[in-house]
N, C-alpha and C positions, 0 to 999 in steps of 0.2 A: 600309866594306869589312871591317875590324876587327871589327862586330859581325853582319855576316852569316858572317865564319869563326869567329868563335865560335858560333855560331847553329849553323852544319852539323855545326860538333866536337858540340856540346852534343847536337845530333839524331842524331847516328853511335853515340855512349856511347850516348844512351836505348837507341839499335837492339842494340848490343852488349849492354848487359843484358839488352833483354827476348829477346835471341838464346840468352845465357847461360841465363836464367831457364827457357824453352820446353824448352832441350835437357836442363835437368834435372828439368822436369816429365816430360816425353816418355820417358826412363830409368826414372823412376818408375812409371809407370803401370802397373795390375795388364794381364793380357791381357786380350785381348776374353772368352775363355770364364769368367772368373772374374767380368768388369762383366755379365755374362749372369748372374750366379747370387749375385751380391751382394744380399743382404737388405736390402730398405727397411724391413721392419717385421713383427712376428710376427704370424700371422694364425692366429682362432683359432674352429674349428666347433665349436659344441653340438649335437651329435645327439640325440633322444629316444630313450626304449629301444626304439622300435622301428625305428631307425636315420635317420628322417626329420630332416632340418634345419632347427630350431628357431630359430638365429640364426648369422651370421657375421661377427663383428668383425673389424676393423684389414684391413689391405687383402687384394683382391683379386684373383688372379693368374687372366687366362685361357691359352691357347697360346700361347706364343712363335711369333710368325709370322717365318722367311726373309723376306727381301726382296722376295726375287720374286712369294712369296705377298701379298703387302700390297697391296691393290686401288691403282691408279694413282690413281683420285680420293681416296682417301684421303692419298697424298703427296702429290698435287697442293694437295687442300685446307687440308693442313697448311703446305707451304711460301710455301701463298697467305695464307695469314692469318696467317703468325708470322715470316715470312722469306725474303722474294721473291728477295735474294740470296744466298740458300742459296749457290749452285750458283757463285759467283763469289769470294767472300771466303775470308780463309785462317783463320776461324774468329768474327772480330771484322768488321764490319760499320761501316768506318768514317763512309760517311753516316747510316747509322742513328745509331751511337754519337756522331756530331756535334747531329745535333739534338736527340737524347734530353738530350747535356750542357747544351743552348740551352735544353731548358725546364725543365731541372733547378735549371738559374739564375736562370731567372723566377722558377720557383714553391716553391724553399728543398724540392725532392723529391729520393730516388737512384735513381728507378727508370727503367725503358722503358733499348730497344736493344739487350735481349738477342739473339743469334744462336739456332735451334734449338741450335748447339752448342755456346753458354755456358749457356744452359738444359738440357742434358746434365752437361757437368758441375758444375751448382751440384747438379743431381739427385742426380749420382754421389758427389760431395767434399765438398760444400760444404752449409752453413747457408741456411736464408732470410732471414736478416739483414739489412736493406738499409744496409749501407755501403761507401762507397766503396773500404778497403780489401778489401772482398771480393769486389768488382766486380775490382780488377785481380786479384786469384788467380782469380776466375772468367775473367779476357779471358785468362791463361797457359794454363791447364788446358783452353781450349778450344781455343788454335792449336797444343798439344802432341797435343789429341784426333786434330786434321784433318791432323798431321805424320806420325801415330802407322797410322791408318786412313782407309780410302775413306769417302768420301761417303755410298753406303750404307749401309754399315756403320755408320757418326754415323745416320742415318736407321732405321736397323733396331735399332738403341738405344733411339733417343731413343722411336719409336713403340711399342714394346715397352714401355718401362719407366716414361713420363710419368703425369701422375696425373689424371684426368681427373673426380673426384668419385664421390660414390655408394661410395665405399671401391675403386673399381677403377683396377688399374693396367694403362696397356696396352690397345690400341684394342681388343683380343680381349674382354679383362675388361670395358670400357666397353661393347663391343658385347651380347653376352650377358646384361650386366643392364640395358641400358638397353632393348635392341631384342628380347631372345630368343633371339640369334643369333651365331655367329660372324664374325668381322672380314670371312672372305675373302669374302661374301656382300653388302659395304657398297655399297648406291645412294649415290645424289648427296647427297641431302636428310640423307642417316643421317649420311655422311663431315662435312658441314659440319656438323652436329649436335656430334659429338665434337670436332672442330678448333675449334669456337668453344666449347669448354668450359675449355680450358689457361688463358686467359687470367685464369677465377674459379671453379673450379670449385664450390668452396661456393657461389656464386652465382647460376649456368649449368646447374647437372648437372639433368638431369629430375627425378630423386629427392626436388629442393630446389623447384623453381619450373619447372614443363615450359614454361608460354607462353614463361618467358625464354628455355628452351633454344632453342624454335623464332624467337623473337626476334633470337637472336646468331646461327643460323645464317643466316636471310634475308643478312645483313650477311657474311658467310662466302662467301656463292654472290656476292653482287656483289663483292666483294673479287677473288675468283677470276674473274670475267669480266673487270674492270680488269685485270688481271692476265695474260689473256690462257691463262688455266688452264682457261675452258671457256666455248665460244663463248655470243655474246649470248641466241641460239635457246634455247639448254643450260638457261642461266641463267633464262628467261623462261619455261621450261617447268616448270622445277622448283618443288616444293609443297609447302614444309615442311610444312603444317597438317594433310595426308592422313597421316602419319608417325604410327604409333601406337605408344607405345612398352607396355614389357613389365608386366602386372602386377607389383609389389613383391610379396615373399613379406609376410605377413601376420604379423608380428612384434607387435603391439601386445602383447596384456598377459602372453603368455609371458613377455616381456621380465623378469616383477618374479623370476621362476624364475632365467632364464639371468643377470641381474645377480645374485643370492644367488650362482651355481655360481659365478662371472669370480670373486668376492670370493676362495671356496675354493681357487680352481685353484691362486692361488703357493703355498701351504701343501702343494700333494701333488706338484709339480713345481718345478725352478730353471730350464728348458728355455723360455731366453728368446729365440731365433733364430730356429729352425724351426718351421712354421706345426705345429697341433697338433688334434688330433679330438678332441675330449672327447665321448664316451658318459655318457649322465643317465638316469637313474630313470623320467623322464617319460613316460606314457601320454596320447599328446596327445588321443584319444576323452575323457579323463577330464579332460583341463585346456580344451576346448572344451566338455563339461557343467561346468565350474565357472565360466568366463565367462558361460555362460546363468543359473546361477542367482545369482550377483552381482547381474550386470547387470540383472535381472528382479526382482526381491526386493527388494533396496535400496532402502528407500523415497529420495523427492525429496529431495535437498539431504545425503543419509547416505551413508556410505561404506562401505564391506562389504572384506570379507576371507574366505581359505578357505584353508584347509589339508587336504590327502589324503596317507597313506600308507598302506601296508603295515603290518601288525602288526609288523615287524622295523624300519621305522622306515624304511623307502625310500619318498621323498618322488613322489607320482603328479600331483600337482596345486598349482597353487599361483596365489593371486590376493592381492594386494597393494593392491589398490584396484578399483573399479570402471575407470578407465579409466586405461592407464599412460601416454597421449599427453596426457592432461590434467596426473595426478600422476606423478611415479615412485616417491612413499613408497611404502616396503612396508611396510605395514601388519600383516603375517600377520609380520613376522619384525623390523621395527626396533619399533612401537608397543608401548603397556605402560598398560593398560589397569586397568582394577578387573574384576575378572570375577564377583561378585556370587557366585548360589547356585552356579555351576560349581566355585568353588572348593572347595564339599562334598564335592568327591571326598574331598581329606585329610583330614578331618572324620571320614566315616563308616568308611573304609580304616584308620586310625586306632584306631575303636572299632570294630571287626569284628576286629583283630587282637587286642584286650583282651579279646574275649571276647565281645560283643555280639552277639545273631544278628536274621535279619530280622524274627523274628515276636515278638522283642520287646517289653514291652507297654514304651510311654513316653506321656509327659503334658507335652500344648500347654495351656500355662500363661502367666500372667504369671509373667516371670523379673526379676532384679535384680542388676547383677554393679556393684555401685559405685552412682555414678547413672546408669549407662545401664539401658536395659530393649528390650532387642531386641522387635521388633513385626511381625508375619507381613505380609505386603502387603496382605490384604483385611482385616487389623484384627482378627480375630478370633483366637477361640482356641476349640478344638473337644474339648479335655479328653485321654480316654486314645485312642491310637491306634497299632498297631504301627509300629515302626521300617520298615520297609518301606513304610508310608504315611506318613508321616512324609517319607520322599524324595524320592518319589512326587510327594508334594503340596508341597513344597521348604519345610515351615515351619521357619521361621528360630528361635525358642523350641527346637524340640526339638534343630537343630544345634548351637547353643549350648552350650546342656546338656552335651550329648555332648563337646563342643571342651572345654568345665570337667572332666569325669571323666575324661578321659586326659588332660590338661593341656595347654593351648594350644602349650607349649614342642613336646609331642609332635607337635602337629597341623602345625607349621612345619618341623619334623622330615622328617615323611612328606613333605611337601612339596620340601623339598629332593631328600629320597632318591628322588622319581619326576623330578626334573631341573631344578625350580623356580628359577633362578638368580638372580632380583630380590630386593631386599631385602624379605623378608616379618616383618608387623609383628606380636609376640605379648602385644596387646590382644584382651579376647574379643571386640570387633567382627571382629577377624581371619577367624571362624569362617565370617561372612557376605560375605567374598571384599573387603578393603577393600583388600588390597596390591596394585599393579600386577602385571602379569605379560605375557606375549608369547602370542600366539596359535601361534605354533609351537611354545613348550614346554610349554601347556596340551594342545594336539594329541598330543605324545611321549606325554605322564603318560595321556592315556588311555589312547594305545597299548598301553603299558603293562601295562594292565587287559587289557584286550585277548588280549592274547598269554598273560595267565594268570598276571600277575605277576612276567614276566621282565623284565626292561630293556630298553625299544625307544632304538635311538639317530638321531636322525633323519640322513639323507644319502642325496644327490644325486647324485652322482662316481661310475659304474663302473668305467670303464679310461678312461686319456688316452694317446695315440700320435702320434706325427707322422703326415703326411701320406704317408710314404717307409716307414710299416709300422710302425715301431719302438715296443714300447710301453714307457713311462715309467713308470703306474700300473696296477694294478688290485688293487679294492678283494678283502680276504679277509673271510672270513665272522671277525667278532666272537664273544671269550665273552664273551657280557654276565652280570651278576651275577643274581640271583632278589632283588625287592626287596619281596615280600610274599611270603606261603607261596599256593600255588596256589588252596590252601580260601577265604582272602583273598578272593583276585580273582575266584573264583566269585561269593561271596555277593556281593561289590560289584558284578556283573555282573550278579544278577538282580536288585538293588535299582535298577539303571539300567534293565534291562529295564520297570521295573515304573512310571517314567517315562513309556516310550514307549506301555507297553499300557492307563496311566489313571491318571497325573500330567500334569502339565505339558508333556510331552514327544508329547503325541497324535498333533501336523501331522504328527510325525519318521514314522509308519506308511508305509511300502510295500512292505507286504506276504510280509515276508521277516524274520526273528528283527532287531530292533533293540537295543541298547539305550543308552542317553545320559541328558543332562542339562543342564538351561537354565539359564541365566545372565543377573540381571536388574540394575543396579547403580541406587543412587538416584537420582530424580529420571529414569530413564531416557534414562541417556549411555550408556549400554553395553548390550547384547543377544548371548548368545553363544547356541549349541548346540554341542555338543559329543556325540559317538556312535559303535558301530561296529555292523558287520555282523560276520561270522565272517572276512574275510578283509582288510576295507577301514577304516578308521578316517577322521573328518572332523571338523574342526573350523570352527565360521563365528562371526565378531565384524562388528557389527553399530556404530555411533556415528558422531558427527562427530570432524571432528577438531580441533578446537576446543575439543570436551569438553562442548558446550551441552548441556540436554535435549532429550529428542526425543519429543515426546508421541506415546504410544502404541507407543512403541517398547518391546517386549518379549522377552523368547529366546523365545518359548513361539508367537510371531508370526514379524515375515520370518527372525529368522536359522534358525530350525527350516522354515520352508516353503522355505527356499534350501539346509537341510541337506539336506530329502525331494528334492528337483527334482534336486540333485545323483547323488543314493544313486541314486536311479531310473534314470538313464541311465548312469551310472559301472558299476552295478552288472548292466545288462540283457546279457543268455546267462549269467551266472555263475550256478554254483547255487549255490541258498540253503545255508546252512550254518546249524546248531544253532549257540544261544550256550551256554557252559562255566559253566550254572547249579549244576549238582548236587552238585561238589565238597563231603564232610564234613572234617570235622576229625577225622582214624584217630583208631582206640579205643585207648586208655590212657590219652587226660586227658594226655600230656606235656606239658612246658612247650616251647608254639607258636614261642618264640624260636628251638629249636636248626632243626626244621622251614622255618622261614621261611627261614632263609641256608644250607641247603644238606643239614642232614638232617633225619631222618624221628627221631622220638622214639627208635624202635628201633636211632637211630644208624646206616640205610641212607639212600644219594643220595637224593634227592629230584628226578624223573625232570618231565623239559620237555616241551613240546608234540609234540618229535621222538621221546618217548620216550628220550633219556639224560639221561646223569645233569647235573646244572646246576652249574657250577664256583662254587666259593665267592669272594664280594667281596677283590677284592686290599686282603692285610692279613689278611683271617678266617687265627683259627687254626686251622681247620678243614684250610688249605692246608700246614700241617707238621703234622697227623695229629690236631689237637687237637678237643676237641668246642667251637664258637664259642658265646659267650653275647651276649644283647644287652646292653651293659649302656656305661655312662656312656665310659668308655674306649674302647671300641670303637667307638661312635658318631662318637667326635670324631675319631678315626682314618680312617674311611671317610666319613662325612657330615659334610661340613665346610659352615660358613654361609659361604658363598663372598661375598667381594664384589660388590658391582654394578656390574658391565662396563659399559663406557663405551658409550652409545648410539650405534646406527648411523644416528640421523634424530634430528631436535626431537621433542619430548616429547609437546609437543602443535602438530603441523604446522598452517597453514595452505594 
């Protein structure tokens, strides 16, 4: 008798605490309008620039349905498959929760026995943790939720806000991406569809494994006829397998794009709440021609890359591999590559600023710089031949040369100053591209060129706003510095021309002013092209990643017939534009130094594509009235050999 009155004292105290415990959860709790509008997670749209949706990370929010709007078979199916005694328990489910504790003790588990409305509020409060203390804060919080609110109301929650996979939260959101469609339109087949997804969604959601989903609802519809939630007939009629669900949006290799912009986004926003619309550079016509000519180009067993922008440096295209579902390396912007004769550009940009012009006479020779002896690819040596064929025909002997008479220091120099940020190495093999480099910043530097010698800077990011209007960024038009004198980037422009129209660069023809240049590295691990039109700039790298050879891999082969496939439909309605050949060097013979950074010998601006005037590099003294010189000090001042940034991928991926 003694220990059955203590037994009821002992069970009165439990009741009194968890009386206590409930009514100071129940105090606690925010309102229903605030658990309506409580953030599970930031969710984040990438739009192309022409506002289409590119990708949607982190979750997904359809309508909030009322209650009443919520189709009957979808509570029905919900209540049948997660919690038959909804409708009777005062939040905690003490047969369930008895046998869940029965086989928690068999089998050393903490799970099973949830109520819908301990699963609300572990949603709302709580971790997924599975322990036991957080089982009893989930059994308080749930008989404060049903102390606190109706039934409904716990129902018009928990449906609204649960997570069903596929990133959707919410039968609405579940519905829409899985079926097309809105919740309040749910058949039979659809509702047991979503209600048999709570239990795993990573497991269940269509998006993951569709037979399973149709799997777990068959099980879903019998549950609910035991159950007595939809007669036998009902249940014997119904067909999951006719159940078609929604095309997915087509996200594959965009993806190596919208991962580059997610990386950028914390850097131009701290707006970690509110779901958020990011607007991008992308011209999805132009990143659908750059899938075709990867994908098509790339010889068997190699892996390709592309880079497209704008002369100003807005990113239009972007491929990272041949296929992002296989890899997700991105190749175009974490790899680092040798890029062979592409790396000429600083080479010749270099010795055109010294003085050099294209008609040059120079001489393919045996050369000798120590005991190396640089050697053309086809072995020969062809004697005297202007600089301008010399390009043309990419022989290594006369770049060389040229890397020694301005000095290799210079040539790593220029390098830098077009945006070269990897450690570039100043051996005269240097001349012939032995230093790694990234195919996105090889793409800038020609930009670069491009644009006439102004400074292209690459970016992706227009404006970011929330979903409620607000905007957080938008990007303003940049001064960029002038990093060669105009005359420069002329003459290096028809020496690239001259590439396309009967060097190396031939495949690159379609038909409209080209000019580029190929990139071949030993042994044929690497193949680049690199080129623009007047308005479009592109870059493609071509290797394993591995690093192997790859016979008969050349720039001059697929990565130049994947530059043309591209250019051709990237570029199809746009007119042709002239290339910025004919630029002299004004008369007076001044020294090209003051010209290059910002004046004109005459000591007037030096006037950009837009026609103004071009701001001089931060630091030039030009920018407190002075006339700038190029010279040792100055240099180290604004072109700095930057360190090598730590890699975004392995070096060399598998």
């Amino acid at each position: 008798m003694t220990l059955l009155k203590i037994g009821v004292a002992g069970g009165l105290f439990v009741a009194l605490l968890v009386a206590i415990a409930v009514a100071i959860a129940m105090a606690s709790l925010p309102s229903y309008q605030q658990m309506m509008r409580s953030p599970i997670g930031q969710s984040v749209q990438v739009r192309a620039a022409d506002g289409s949706v590119l990708v949607a990370v982190g979750p997904s929010y359809g309508d909030w349905l009322p209650y009443a709007e919520i189709p009957k078979t979808m509570v029905d199916a919900m209540i049948g498959v997660e919690d038959r005694r909804f409708y009777s328990h005062p939040g905690v489910d003490p047969i369930g929760t008895a046998r869940a504790l029965v086989t928690n003790i068999r089998t050393g588990s903490t799970q099973g026995g949830s109520t819908i409305t301990q699963q609300l509020a572990r949603n709302l409060f709580l971790t997924s943790k599975q322990t036991y203390g957080r089982k009893v804060r989930e059994a308080i919080l749930a008989m404060a939720l049903e102390q606190r609110f109706t039934k409904e109301q716990i129902l018009e929650l928990y449906l609204n806000r649960v997570y069903f996979g596929g990133g959707a939260y919410g039968i609405d959101a579940a519905s829409r991406t899985f079926f097309g469609h809105g919740a309040k339109t749910l058949e039979l087949e659809e509702a047991a569809i979503i209600a048999g997804l709570v239990k795993a969604p990573s497991r269940y959601a269509p998006s993951s494994d569709p037979q399973k989903a149709k799997n777990r609802a068959k099980t879903v519809i019998a549950v609910m006829a035991d159950a007595g939630k939809i007669t036998p007939a009902e249940a014997a009629a119904a067909d999951v397998d006719r159940v078609a669900f929604a095309p997915r949006a087509r996200q594959n290799n965009v993806r190596y794009f919208t991962d580059w912009v997610l990386a950028e986004l914390e850097t131009l926003t701290d707006e970690t709440v509110e779901p958020l619309i990011v607007t991008t550079t992308l011209m999805p016509s132009m990143q659908r021609a750059a899938e075709v000519a990867i994908r098509s180009q790339a010889p068997e067993g190699v892996q390709g890359a592309l880079v497209a922008m704008s002369t100003d440096g807005a990113v239009r295209a972007m491929m990272g591999g041949k296929d992002y579902v296989s890899s997700i390396y991105n190749r175009a912007v974490a790899a680092r590559r040798q890029p062979g004769s592409a790396f000429k550009l600083f080479v010749y940009l270099a010795a055109l600023e010294d003085g050099v012009e294209p008609d040059d006479v120079v001489i393919d020779e045996p050369v000798s710089f120590g005991n190396w002896s640089p050697k053309n690819s086809d072995g020969q040596f062809r004697g005297e031949m202007t600089v301008r064929e010399a390009f043309a025909r990419s022989v290594n002997t006369v770049a060389v040369q040229l890397a020694a008479r301005v000095g290799f220091d210079t040539v790593a120099d220029m390098a830098r100053r077009f945006g070269i940020s990897t450690r570039i190495d100043r051996q005269p093999a240097m001349a012939l591209g032995t230093s790694d480099v990234t195919l996105l910043e090889m793409t800038t530097a020609y930009a670069s060129v491009a644009r006439g010698g102004v400074e292209a800077r690459p970016y992706a990011i227009t404006r970011i706003a929330t979903t409620r209007g607000r905007t957080l960024y938008t990007r303003e038009a940049e001064e960029p510095r002038m990093l060669v004198a105009p005359w420069v980037a002329a003459k290096m422009t028809e020496l690239m021309k001259s590439v396309v129209d009967s060097g190396t660069g031939r495949a690159a023809a379609i038909g409209r002013p080209i000019a580029g240049k190929t990139g071949t590295t030993s042994s044929n691990k690497d193949g680049w092209f690199l080129g623009f039109t007047g308005d479009l700039v592109a870059g493609v790298w071509m290797g394993r990643d591995d690093a192997r050879r790859v016979p008969g891999l050349a720039g001059g082969g697929p990565p130049t017939r994947a530059f043309a496939l591209f250019m051709r439909a990237a570029t199809k309605g746009m007119p042709a534009q002239d290339l910025q050949t004919d630029l002299a060097l004004p008369e007076g013979g001044g020294e090209p130094d003051a010209e290059t950074y910002g004046l004109t010998p005459d000591g007037e601006p030096v006037l950009g594509p837009d026609g103004q005037p071009l701001p001089p590099p931060a630091g030039d003294p030009a920018a407190q009235g002075g006339q700038p010189r190029l010279d040792g000090e100055w240099l180290d001042g604004v072109i700095k050999d930057t360190p090598e940034p730590a890699s975004a991928g392995p070096s060399n991926p598998v």
